[in-house]
C-alpha positions in Angstrom: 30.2 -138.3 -98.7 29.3 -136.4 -102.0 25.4 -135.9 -101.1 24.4 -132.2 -102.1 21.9 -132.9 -99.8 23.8 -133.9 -97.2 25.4 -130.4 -98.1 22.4 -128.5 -97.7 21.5 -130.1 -94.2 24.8 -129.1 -93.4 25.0 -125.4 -94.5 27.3 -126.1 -96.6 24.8 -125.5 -99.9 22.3 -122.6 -99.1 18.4 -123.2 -99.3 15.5 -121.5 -99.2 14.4 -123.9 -96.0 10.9 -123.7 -95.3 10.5 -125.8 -92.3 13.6 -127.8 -90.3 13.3 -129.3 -86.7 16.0 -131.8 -84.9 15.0 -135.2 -87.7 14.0 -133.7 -91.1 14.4 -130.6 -93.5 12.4 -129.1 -96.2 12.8 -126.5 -98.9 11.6 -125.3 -102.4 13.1 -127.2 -105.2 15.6 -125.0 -107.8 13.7 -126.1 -110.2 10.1 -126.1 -109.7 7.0 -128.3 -111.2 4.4 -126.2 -109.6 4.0 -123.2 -107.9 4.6 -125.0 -104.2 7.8 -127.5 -104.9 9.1 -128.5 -101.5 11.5 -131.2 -100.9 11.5 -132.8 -97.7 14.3 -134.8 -96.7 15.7 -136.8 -93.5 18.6 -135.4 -91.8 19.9 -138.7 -91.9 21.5 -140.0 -94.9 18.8 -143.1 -96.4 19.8 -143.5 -99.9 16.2 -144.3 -100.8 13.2 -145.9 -100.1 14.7 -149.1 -100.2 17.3 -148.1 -97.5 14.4 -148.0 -95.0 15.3 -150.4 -92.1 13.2 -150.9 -89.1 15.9 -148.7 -87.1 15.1 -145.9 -89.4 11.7 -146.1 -90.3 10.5 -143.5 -87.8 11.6 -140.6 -89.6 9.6 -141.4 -92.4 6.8 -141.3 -90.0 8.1 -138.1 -89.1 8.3 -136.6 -92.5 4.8 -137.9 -92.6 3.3 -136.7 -89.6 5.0 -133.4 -90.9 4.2 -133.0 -94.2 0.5 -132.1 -94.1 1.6 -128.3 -92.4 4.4 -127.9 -94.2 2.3 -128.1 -97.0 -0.6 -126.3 -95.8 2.6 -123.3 -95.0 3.4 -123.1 -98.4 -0.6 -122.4 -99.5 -1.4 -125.7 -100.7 -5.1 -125.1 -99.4 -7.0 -127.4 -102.1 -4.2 -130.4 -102.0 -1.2 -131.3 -103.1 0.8 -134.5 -104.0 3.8 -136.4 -102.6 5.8 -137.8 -104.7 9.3 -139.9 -104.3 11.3 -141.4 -106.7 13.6 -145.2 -106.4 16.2 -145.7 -108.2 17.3 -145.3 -111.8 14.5 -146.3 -113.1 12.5 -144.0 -111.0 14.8 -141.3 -112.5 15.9 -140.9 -109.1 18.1 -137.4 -109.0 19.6 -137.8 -106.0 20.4 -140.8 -103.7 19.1 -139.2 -100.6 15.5 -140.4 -99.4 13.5 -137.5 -100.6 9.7 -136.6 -100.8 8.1 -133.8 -103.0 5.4 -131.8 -102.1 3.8 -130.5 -105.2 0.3 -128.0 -105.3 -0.8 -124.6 -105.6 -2.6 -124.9 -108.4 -4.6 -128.1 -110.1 -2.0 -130.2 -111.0 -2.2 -132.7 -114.4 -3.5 -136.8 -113.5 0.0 -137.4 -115.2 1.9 -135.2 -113.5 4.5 -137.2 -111.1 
């Protein structure tokens, strides 16, 4: 599989990881938005939202249930916004189920 981040789970890429456990990873983006940029993505290879299955669905819980102190460890203290993108349309990047974190500062209503 071509996946860079497939590469980056497996080392094979560096990051600058931020938070990782046994299910999901996170680390800054290369090219920021805002000054906290995170992505968080499964260790697991879901191509996107719409490759979420009832056998996978629980990491997305995970990333969920996770994404509130991983933000709040990066100093998003007023907020932040999660954003993922589906498909081409969605001017989805890469075709790895990922999730931004954006904040540190007040971020635009059309930002996202």
């Amino acid at each position: 599989m071509d996946c860079i981040f497939c590469k980056i789970i497996k080392g094979e890429i560096p990051s600058t990881k931020v938070y990782e456990d046994e299910k999901i990873l996170a680390f800054k983006d290369i090219n920021p938005m805002a000054p906290v940029h995170v992505l968080v993505i499964p260790k697991e290879h879901i191509p996107s939202c719409d490759g979420i299955t009832a056998q996978n669905s629980a990491v997305v819980a995970h990333i969920f249930e996770n994404i509130p102190e991983i933000a709040k460890k990066c100093g998003c203290t007023n907020g932040y916004r999660v954003i993922t993108n589906c498909g081409d349309d969605a001017k989805q990047s890469v075709k790895h189920l990922h999730f931004h974190i954006l904040g540190g500062k007040s971020l635009p209503e059309n930002m996202g």
